[in-house]
MIVOPA-694663 format. One record per residue (C-alpha): residue in one letter; x, y, z. Coordinates in steps of 0.02 Angstrom, whole numbers, plus 50000, padded with zeros to 5 digits. Example, Ala and Ser with C-alpha at 12.3 -4.5 7.8 and 13.67 -1.06 7.14 Angstrom:
! MIVOPA-694663
A506154977550390;S506844994750357;
//
This chain:
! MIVOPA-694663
X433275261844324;X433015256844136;X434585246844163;X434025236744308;X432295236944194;X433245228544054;X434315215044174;X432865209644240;X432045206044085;X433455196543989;X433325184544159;X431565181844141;X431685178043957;X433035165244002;X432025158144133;X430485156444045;X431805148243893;X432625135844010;X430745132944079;X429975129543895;X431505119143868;X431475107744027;X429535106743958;X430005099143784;X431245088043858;X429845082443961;X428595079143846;X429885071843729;X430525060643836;X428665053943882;X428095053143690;X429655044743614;X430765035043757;X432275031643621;X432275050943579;X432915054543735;X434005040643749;X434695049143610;X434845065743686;X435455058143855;X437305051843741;X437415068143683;X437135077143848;X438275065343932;X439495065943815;X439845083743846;X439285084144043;X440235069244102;X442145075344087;X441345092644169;X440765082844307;X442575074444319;X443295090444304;X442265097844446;X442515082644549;X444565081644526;X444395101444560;X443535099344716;X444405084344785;X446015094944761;X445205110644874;X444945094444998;X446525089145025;X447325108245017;X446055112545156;X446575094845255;X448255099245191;X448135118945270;X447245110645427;X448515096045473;X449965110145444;X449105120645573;X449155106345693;X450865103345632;X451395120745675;X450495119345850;X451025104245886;X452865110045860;X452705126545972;X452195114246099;X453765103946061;X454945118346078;X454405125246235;X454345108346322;X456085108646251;X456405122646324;X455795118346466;X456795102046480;X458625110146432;X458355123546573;X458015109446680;X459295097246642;X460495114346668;X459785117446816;X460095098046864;X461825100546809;X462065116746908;X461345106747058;X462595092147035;X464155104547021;X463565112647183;X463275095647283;X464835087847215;X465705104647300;X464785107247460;X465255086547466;X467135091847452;X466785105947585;X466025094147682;X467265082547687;X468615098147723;X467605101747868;X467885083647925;X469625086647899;X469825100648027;X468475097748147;X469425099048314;X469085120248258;X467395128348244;X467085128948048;X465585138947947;X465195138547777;X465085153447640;X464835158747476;X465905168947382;X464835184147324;X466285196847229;X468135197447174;X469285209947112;X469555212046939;X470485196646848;X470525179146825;X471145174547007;X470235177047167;X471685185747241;X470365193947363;X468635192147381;X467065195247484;X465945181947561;X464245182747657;X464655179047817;X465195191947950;X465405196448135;X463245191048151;X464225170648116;X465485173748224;X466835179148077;X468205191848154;X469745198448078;X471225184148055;X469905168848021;X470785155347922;X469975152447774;X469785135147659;X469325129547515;X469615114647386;X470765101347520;X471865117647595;X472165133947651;X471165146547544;X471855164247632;X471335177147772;X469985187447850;X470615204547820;X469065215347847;X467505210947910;X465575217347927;X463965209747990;X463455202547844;X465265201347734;X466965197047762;X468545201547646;X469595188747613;X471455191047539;X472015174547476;X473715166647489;X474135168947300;X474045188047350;X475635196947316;X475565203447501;X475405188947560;X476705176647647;X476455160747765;X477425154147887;X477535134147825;X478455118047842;X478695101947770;X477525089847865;X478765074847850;X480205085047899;X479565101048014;X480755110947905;X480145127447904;X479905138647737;X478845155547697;X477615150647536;X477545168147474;X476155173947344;X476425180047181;X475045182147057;X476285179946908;X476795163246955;X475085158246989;X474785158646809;X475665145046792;X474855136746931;X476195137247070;X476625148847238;X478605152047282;X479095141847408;X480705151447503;X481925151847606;X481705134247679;X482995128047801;X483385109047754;X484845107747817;X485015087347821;X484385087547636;X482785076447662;X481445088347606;X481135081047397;X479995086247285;X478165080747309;X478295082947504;X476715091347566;X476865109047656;X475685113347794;X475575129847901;X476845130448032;X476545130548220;X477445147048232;X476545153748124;X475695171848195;X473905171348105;X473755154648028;X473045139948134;X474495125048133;X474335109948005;X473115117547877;X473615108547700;X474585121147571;X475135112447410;X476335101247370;X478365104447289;X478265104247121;X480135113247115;X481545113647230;X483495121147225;X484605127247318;X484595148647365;X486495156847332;X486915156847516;X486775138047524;X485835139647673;X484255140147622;X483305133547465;X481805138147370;X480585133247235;X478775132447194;X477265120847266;X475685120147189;X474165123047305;X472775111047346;X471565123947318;X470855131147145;X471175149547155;X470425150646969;X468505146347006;X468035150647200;X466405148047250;X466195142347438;X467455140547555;X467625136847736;X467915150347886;X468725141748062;X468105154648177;X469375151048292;X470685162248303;X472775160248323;X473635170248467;X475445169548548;X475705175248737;X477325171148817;X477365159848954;X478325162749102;X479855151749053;X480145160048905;X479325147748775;X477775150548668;X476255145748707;X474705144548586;X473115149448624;X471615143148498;X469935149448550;X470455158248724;X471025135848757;X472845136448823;X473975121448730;X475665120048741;X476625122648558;X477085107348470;X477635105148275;X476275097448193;X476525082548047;X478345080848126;X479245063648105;X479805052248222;X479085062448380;X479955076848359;X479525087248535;X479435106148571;X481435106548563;X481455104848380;X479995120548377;X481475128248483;X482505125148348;X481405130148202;X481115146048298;X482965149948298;X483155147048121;X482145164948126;X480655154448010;X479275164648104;X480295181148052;X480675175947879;X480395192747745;X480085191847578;X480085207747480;X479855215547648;X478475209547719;X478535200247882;X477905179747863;X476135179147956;
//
């Protein structure tokens, strides 16, 4: 208390000294006009570079508050920035996305086109196995489209593979790169017939063996296309395989083999085309084959052959044992 007594009691006597001062200076400056003058160069001459002082000093906190404000808007300003941004890049990739998928439905489109004397459907390629290659794969399509065991499948400008299994919603696919799998083909400018056998090492390098090809008159050359044969068991006739990229002739000089490299990507899969109609063989009465190609009765003939080439030369092809060609033991669909 005698503390706060004596505080208060120092201020007072300063007041009351700052009061009797501010008096003087009053009366002084009212009695004798030059004494103040006077007192005004001394006052100013110690006041003025304080006031300076104090107005550089507060101009400074100015701009450092402008300076703290336009950095705040700076730093808003820029969050905005990224996220539209962001915003923009996952739309252009989306954009991009969209562009890859239209450019291939376009291509699957124009496959359809292709092959549209069969019943086609599209799908999507929803799993693989393990590995680079889509050796097999699922798609989402099943028996509730119409899919049944033995649909041809395409993809890229060619023959993709198989329907090996198939549920309501999903179908299992085993692609003609698959090491169990072997196709009954032929040269389209030539009807020679050859098995194109898979083999998931030599699709590394981009290629399927080509074997066993009966070219007896020597006219099949490299960059001849090969299409699925008409004898073929499972595989609808004329569906586009690959071209040669290799050709020699096999030890027995009867037959030759090589390698042709497929139409279709086998690397990066992601919808293909399913012809619901379905390949079957009944004999006819006189002996000869007949195709049947959804439950409609046509007479055989060799598809792509040159020079109208009639069902004696599929006679001919047939004897050559094409349809019953083996590699590694399994039978040529």
């Amino acid at each position: 208390m005698r503390n706060r007594k004596n505080g208060g009691s120092a201020g007072s006597t300063v007041i009351i000294l700052l009061s009797v001062f501010c008096a003087a200076l009053i009366a002084l400056s009212l009695a004798a006009p030059d004494t103040t003058s006077s007192v005004h160069r001394v006052t100013g001459f110690f006041i003025t570079p304080m006031q300076k002082g104090i107005n550089t000093f507060g101009s400074w906190l100015g701009s450092i508050r402008e300076n703290l404000a336009d950095a705040s808007a700076l730093r808003t300003e820029n969050e905005e920035l990224k996220a539209q941004v962001d915003t923009l890049t996952a739309e252009n990739s989306k954009l991009v996305l969209d562009k890859e998928e239209l450019a291939r439905l376009r291509e699957l489109v124009d496959l359809s086109e292709s092959y549209s004397e069969y019943d086609t459907v599209g799908a999507h390629v929803i799993s693989k196995d393990s590995g680079n290659w889509f050796s097999t794969f699922t798609i989402d399509r099943g028996t509730a489209d119409g899919i049944k065991v033995d649909c041809n499948v395409l993809g890229g400008a060619g023959l993709v593979g198989i329907v090996t299994q198939v549920g309501e919603n999903w179908a299992l696919v085993r692609s003609i790169i698959d090491d169990n799998s072997n196709v009954s083909a032929m040269v389209s400018t030539t009807s020679d017939t050859c098995v194109v056998a898979g083999n998931l090492q030599l699709i590394d390098t981009g290629s399927l063996s080509l074997v066993k090809l009966t070219d007896r008159d020597n006219k099949v050359h490299v960059g001849d296309k090969v299409v699925t044969s008409n004898i073929s068991e499972k595989f609808l006739p004329g569906i586009l395989i690959g071209y040669i990229s290799e050709l020699g002739n096999d030890p027995n000089n009867l037959t030759k083999s090589g390698e042709i490299t497929p139409v279709a990507d086998f690397r990066h899969l992601q919808e293909v085309l399913v012809i619901r109609d379905l390949k079957e063989y009944v004999a006819s009465p006189g002996g000869s084959t007949t195709q049947i190609v959804n439950d409609v009765e046509r007479p055989a003939t060799v598809l792509g052959s040159r020079d109208g080439q009639d069902a004696e030369n599929a006679e001919d092809a047939a004897d050559a044992g094409a349809g019953e060609e083996q590699d590694g033991g399994a039978e040529a669909e």
